[in-house]
N, C-alpha and C positions, 0 to 999 in steps of 0.2 A: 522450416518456418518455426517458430520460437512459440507457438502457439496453438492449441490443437480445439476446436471445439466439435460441440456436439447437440444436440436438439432432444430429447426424449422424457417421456412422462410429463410434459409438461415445465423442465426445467430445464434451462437451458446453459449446459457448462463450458466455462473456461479453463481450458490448463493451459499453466504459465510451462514451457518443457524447454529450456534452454542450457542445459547443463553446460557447467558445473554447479551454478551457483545463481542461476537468475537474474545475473546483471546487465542491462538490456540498455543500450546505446540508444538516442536520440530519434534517429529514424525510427525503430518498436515504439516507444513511448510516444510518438506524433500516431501509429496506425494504430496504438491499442483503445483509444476512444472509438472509435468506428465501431471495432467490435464490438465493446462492450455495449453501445448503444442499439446495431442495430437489434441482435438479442435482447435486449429491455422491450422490442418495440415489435416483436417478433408476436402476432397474436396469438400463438399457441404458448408461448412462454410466461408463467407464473410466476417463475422464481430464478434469478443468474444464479450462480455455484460459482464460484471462484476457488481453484484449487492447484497447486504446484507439482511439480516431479522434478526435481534435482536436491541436492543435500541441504536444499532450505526453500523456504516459499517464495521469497526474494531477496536480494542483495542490493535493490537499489537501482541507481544509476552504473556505466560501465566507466569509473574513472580514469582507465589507461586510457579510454577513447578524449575526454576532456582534458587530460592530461598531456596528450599531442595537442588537440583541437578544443583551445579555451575559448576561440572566439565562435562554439558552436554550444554557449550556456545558451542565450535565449533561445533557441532551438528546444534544447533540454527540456527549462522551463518551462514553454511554452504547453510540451507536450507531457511532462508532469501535474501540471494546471488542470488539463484538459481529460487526463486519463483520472484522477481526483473528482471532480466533476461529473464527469462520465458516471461513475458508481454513484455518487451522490443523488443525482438529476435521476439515475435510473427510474424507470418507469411505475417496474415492476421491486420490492426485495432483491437487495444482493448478500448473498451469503458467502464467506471465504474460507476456507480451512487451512489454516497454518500448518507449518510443521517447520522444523530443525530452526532457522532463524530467519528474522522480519525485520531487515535493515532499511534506509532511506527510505527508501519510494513505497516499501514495502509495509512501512510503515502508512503513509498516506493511503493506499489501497486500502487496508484492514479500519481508518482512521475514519473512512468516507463510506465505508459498508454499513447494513445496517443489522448485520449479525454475524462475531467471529467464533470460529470453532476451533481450539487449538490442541494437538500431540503434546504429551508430556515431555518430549526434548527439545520443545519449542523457545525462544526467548526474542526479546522484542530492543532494537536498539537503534540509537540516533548518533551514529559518529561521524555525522558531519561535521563537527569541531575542528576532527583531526585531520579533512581529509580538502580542509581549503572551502567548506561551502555553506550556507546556512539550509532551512527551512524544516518543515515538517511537524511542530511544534503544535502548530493549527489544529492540523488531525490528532496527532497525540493526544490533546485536548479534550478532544470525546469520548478518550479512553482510559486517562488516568489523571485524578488532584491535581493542581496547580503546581505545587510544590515537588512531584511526584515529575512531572515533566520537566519542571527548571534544572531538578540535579540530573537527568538524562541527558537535557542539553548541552550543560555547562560540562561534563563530567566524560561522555561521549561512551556511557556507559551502558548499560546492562539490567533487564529484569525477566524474569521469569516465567511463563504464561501462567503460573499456579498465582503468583504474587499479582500479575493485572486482573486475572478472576475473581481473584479478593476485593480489588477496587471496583468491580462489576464494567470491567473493561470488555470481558471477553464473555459467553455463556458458560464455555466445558470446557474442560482440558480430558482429552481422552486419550489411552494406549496410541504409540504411532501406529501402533501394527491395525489399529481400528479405523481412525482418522476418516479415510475415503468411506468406511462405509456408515460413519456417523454422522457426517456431514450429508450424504446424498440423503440420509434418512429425514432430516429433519428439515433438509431442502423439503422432501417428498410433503412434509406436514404443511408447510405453506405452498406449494404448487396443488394439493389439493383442493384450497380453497377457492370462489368465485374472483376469476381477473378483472374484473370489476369492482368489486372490494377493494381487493389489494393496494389497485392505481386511486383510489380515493386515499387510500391509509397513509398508503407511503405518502402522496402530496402535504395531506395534511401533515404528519407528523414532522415531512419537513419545514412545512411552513411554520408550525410553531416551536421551531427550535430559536432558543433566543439569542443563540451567535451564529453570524454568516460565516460557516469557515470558509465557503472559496473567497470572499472575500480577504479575510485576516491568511488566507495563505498566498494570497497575490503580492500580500503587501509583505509578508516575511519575503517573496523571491527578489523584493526590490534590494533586499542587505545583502542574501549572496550574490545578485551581480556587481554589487558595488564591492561585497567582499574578493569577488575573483578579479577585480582590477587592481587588487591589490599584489603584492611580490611575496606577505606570507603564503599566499592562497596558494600558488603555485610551486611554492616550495613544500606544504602540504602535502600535494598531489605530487608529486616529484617522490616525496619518501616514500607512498604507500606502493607506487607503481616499482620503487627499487626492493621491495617486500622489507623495507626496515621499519624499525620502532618508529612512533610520531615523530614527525620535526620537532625539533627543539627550537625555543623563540624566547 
């Protein structure tokens, strides 16, 4: 199982553990809302941990799988949407801790939390350009300037957790070799506080956020499925799965 959780002091943690890489097919991404929900709603739980174990925290969606099976986006989607959401709507604080890299999905996960912790070998990217698909832009959103997200989009490029700290994306950038135990630490500062509290906090602060992102990311998944009914889309996904450079268009 691609997922390992855990219940204690109060916080209740998720590890993403699917090596190599994180990249989790449509089926995970439809049952990772369940988890993540029923933990928010867990009453001994104060605070979710979201924290990885393979050579990055996520990679995303699994493109060879959309790359046989394109007619299983909405699926995808669906459970992209949901898993977004899920951390959002949470109850309780969800806290993540980054490390190595934070691609697609991975990005929305960190985009919809509401406090990221990341390792200095960390970096944060959106190459859905190259790989036939849209979205993620939404959550990006709450993480970095306007402009800051355009050239990531357009670009399918690259930043650095030190550089989105800057933009007050992220809280820390800490030693990898610390990562797990800075993370659980400062979980532990918000699981000490009254659950009561918390579930008024979090409501409100979501309520007075003055963008809906599930909203504005439902309406981003409407271009990548219009984009994967297109012939570059799948030529895209076609090079990345033969491990060459981008398509050329």
């Amino acid at each position: 199982m691609p997922v390992r959780i855990e219940i204690k002091d109060h916080i209740g943690e998720l590890v993403l553990a699917h090596p190599p890489v994180n990249a989790f097919d449509s089926v995970f991404w439809n049952e990772l809302p369940e988890h993540i929900t029923k933990l928010g709603h867990n009453e001994d739980v104060r605070c979710v941990l979201i924290r990885a174990e393979a050579k990055g925290f996520c990679a995303g969606v699994d493109i060879k799988e959309m790359a046989a099976h394109p007619e299983r986006i909405t699926l995808l989607n669906r459970g992209n949407f949901l898993t977004f959401k899920a951390i959002r709507s949470c109850p309780v604080p969800v806290v993540i801790g980054t490390h190595g890299f934070v691609i697609g999905g991975g990005i929305g996960m960190c985009g919809a939390a509401d406090v990221v912790i990341a390792s200095d070998d960390c970096f944060f990217s959106l190459p859905e350009i190259d790989r036939g698909a849209m979205g993620g832009a939404a959550h990006l959103s709450r993480m970095l300037p306007l402009h800051v997200v355009r050239d990531l989009f357009f670009s399918g490029g690259r930043i650095g957790a030190k550089e989105v700290m800057g933009f007050g994306g992220i809280k820390s950038v800490v030693p990898r070799a610390d990562l797990e135990k800075e993370v659980r630490a400062y979980a532990s500062i918000i699981a000490s506080k009254s659950r009561k509290a918390l579930l008024l906090a979090k409501e409100a602060l979501n309520g007075i956020e003055p963008v809906d992102v599930d909203r504005n990311y439902r309406f981003e998944q409407g271009f990548t499925l219009e984009l994967y009914m297109n012939e570059d889309s799948q030529k895209a996904r076609d090079a990345f799965v033969a491990g060459k450079a981008p398509a050329k268009f």
